[in-house]
Backbone as numpy.savetxt, mean C-alpha at the origin, in Angstrom:
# Nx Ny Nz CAx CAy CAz Cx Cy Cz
-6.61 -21.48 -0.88 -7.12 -20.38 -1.67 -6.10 -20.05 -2.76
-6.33 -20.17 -3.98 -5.77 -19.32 -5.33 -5.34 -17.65 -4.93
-4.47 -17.73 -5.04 -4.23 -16.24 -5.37 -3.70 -16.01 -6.83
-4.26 -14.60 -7.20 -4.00 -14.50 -8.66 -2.21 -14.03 -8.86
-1.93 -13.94 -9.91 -0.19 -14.02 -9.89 -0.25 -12.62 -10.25
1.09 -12.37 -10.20 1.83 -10.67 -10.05 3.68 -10.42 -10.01
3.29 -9.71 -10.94 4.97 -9.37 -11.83 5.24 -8.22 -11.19
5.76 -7.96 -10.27 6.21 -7.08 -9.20 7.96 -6.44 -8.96
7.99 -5.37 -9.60 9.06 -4.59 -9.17 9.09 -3.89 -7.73
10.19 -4.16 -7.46 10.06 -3.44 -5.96 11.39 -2.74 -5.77
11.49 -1.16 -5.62 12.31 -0.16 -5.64 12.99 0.17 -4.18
13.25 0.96 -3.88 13.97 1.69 -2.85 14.51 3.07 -3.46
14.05 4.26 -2.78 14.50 5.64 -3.11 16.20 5.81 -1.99
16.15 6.94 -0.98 16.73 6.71 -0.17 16.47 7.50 0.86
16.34 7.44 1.64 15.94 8.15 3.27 16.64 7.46 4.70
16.95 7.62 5.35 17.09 7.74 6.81 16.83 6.15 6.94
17.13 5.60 7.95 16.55 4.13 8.50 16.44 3.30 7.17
16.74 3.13 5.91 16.49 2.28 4.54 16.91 1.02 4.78
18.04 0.99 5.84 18.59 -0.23 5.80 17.18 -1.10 6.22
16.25 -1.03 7.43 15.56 -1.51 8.11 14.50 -1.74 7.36
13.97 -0.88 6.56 12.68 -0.80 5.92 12.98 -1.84 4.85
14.30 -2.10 4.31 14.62 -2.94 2.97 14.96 -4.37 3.48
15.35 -4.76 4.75 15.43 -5.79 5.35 13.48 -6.37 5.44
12.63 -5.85 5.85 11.94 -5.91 6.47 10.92 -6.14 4.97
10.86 -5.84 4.02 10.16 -5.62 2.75 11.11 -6.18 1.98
11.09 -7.51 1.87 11.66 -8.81 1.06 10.40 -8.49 -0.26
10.91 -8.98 -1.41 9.89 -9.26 -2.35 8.79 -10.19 -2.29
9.12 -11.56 -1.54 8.23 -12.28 -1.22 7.28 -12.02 -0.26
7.28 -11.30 0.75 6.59 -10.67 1.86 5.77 -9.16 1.31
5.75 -8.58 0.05 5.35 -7.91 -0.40 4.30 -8.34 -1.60
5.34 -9.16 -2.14 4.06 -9.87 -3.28 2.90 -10.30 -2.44
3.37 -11.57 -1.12 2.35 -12.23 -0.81 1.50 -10.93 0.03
1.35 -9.53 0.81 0.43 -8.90 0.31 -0.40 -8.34 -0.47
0.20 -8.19 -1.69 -0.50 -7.46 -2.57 -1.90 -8.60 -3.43
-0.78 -9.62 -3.32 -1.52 -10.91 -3.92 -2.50 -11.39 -3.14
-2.82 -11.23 -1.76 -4.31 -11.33 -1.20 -5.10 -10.42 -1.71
-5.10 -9.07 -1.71 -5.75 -8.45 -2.01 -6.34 -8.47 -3.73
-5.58 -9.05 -4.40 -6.07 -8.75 -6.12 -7.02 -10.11 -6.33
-8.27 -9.34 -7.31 -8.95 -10.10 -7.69 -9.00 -10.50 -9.43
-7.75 -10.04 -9.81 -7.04 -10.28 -11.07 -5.59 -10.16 -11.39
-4.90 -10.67 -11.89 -3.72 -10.80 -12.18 -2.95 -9.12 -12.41
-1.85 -9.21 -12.23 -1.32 -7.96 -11.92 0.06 -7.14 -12.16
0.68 -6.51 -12.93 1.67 -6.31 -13.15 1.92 -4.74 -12.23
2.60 -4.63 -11.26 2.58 -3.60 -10.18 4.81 -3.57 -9.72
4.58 -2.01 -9.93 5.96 -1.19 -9.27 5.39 -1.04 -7.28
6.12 -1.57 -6.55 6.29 -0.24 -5.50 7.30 0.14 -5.38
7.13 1.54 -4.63 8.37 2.02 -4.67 8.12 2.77 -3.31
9.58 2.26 -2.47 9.51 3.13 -0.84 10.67 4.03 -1.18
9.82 5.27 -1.07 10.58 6.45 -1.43 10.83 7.15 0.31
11.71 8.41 -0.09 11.41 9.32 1.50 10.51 10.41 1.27
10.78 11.33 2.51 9.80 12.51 2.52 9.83 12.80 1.63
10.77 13.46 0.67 11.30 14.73 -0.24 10.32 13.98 -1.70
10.61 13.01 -1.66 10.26 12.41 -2.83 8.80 11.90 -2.92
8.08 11.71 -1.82 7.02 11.24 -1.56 6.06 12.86 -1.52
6.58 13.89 -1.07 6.24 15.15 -1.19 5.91 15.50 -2.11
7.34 15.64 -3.04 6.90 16.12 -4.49 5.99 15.26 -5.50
5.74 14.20 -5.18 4.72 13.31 -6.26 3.53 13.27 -5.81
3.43 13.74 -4.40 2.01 13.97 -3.98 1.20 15.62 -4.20
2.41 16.58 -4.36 1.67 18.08 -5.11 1.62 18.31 -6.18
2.51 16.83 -7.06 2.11 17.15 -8.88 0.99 16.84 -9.29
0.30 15.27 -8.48 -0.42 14.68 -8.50 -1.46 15.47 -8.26
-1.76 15.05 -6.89 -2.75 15.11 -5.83 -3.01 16.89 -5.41
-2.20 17.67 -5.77 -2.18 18.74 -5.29 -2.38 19.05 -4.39
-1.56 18.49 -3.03 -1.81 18.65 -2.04 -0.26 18.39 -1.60
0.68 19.31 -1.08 2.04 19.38 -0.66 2.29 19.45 0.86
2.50 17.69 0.79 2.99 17.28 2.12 3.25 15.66 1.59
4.05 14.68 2.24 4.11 13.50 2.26 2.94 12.67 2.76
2.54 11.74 1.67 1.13 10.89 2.38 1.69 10.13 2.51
1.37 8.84 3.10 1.36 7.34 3.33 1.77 6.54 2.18
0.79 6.78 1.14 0.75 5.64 -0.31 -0.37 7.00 -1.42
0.47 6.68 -2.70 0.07 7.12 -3.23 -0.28 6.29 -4.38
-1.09 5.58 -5.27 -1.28 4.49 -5.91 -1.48 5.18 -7.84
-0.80 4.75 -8.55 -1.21 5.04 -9.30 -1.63 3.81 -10.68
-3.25 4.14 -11.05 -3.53 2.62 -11.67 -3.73 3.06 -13.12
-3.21 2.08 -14.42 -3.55 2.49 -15.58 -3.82 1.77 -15.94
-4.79 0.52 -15.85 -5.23 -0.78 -16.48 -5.58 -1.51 -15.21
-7.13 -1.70 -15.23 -7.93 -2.80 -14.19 -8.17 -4.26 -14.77
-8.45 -3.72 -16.09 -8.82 -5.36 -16.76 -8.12 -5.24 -18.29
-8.07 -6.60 -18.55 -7.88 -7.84 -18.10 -6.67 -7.74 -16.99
-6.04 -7.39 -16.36 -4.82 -6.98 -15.12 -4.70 -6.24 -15.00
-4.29 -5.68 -13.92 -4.11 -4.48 -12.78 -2.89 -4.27 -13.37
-2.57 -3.04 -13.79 -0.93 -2.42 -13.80 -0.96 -1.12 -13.35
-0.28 -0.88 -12.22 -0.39 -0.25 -11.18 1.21 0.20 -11.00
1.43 1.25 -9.82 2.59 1.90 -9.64 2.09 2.32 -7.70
2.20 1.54 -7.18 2.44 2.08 -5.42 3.76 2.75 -5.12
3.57 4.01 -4.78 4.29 4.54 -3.93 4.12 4.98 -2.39
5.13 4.40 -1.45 5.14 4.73 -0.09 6.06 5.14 0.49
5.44 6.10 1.30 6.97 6.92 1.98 7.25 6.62 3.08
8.23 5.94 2.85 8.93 5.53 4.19 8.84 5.48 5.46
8.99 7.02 5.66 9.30 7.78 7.31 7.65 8.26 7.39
6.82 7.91 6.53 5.48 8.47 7.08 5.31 7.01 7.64
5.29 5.85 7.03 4.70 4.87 7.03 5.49 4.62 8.88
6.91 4.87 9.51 7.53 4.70 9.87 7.21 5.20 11.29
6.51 7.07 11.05 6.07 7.25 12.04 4.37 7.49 12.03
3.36 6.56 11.31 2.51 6.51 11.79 2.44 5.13 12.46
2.84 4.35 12.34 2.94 2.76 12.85 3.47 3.16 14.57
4.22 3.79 14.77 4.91 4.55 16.35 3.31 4.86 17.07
2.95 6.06 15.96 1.91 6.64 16.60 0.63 6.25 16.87
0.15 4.53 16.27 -1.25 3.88 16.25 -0.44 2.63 17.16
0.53 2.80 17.36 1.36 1.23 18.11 0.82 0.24 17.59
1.49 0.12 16.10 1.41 -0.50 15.24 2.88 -1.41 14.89
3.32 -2.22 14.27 4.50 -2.86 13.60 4.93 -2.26 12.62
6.40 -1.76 12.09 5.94 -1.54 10.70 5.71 -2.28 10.14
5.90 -3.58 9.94 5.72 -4.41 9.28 4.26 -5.06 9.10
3.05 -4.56 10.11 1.56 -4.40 9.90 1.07 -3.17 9.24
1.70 -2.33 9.20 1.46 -0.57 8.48 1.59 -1.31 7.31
2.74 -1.36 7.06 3.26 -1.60 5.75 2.13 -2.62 5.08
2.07 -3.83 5.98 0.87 -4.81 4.90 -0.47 -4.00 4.57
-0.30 -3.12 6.06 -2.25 -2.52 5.50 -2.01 -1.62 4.28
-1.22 -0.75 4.10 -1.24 0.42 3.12 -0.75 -0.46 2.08
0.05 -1.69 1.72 0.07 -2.55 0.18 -1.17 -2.92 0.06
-2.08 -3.19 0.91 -3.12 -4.01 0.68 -4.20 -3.05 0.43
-4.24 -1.62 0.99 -5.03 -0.60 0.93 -4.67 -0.48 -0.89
-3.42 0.06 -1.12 -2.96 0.71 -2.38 -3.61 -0.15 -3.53
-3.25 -1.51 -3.24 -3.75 -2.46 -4.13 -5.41 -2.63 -4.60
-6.30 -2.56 -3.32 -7.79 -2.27 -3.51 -7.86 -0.57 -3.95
-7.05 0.35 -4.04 -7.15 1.75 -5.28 -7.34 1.02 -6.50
-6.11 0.38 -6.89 -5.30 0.21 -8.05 -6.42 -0.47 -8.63
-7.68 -0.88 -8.33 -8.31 -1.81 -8.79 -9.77 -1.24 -8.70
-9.77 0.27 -8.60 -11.09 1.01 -8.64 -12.11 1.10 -7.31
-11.24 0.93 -5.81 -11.86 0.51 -4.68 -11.36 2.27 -4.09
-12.59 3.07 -3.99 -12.26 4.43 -3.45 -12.91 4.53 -2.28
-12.49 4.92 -1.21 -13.16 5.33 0.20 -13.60 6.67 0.26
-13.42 7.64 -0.65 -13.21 9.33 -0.64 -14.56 9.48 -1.42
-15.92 8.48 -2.01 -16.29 8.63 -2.69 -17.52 8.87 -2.21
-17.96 7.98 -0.81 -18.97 8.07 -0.20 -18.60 7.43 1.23
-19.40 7.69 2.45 -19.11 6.94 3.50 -19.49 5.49 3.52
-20.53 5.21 2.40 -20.50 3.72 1.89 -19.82 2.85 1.55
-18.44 3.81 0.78 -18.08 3.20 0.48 -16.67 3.31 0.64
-16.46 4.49 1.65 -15.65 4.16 2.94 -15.49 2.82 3.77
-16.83 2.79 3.89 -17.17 0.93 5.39 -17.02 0.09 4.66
-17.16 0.07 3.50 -16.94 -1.11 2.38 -16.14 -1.65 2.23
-14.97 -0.58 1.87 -13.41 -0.68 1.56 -12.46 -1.24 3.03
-13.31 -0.37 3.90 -12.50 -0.98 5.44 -12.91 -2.32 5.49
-13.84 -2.93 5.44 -13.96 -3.64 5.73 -13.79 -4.71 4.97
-13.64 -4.60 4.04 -12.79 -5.31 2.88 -11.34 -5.56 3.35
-10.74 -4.57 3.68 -9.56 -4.39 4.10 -8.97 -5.02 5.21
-9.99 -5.25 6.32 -10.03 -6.04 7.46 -9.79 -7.47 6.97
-11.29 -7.88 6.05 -10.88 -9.20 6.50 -9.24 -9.65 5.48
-9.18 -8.87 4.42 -7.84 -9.06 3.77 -6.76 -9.65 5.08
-7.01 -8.48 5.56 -5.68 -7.84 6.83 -6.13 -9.56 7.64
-7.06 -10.18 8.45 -7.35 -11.11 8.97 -7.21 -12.48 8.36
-7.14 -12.43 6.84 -6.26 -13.83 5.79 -5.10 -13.64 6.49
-4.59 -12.60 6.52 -3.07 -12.77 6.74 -2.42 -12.55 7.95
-3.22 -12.85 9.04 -2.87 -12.91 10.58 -2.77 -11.78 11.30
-3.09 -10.40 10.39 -3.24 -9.03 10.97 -4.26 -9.13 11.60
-4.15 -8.29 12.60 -5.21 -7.45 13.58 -6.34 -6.21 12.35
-7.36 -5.71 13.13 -8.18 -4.87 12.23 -7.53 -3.52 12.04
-6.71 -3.17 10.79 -5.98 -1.89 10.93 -6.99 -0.79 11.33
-8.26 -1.12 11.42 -8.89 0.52 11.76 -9.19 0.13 13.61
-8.91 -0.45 14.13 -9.34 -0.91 15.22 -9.01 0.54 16.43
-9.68 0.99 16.93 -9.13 1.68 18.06 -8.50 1.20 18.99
């Protein structure tokens, strides 16, 4: 299978446990998620920030003050995706604990989630298109030897 190509910056803020999360999130292990998921070429930032920082960009934004998971921000779908993922760390860190998950399976689902945003794929829009997106997301997650992240 072709995957489309992607010019990928990849950041680090600083929080608690960084050493682990930056071992673990190589550039190549990040591209090759994001790059299943795109169905066009792609010029994309992530950036694993902590609470504090993942907080404040989610109540300038989103208006809603607390740390989410991923916050995606997209300014060009076509002709390429140029995009800006942000993920916070210690959320990503302790929801993976709490679904007994890997981080390193959290982490692929929410690049691969962020990436189907970045590209006009909303779940918040309808429950249609909620099941759509999951399940989009699944078989993504199943190219790449993941389990079904919504799985109970």
């Amino acid at each position: 299978m072709a995957l489309n190509q992607l010019e990928l910056s990849l950041q680090f803020g600083k929080f608690d446990n960084l050493a682990a999360h930056r071992a673990l999130l190589t550039r190549s292990l990040v591209a090759k998620w994001i790059r299943h998921a795109l169905a066009v070429d792609a010029e994309m930032t992530v950036r694993i920030v902590g609470t504090e920082e993942g907080q404040q960009l989610n109540r300038a934004y989103r208006h809603k003050d607390y740390a989410t998971n991923v916050l995606t921000f997209d300014y060009q779908q076509e002709p390429t995706v140029m995009a800006d993922l942000v993920i916070c760390g210690p959320v990503v860190e302790r929801e993976a604990q709490e679904q007994n998950k890997t981080l390193e399976e959290h982490y692929a689902h929410l690049l691969v989630h962020g990436t189907l945003h970045a590209q006009g794929w909303d779940h918040e829009t309808s429950e249609a298109d909620a099941d759509e997106m999951e399940a989009y997301e699944t078989d993504i997650m199943a190219e790449l030897g993941y389990a079904d992240p919504y799985a109970k």
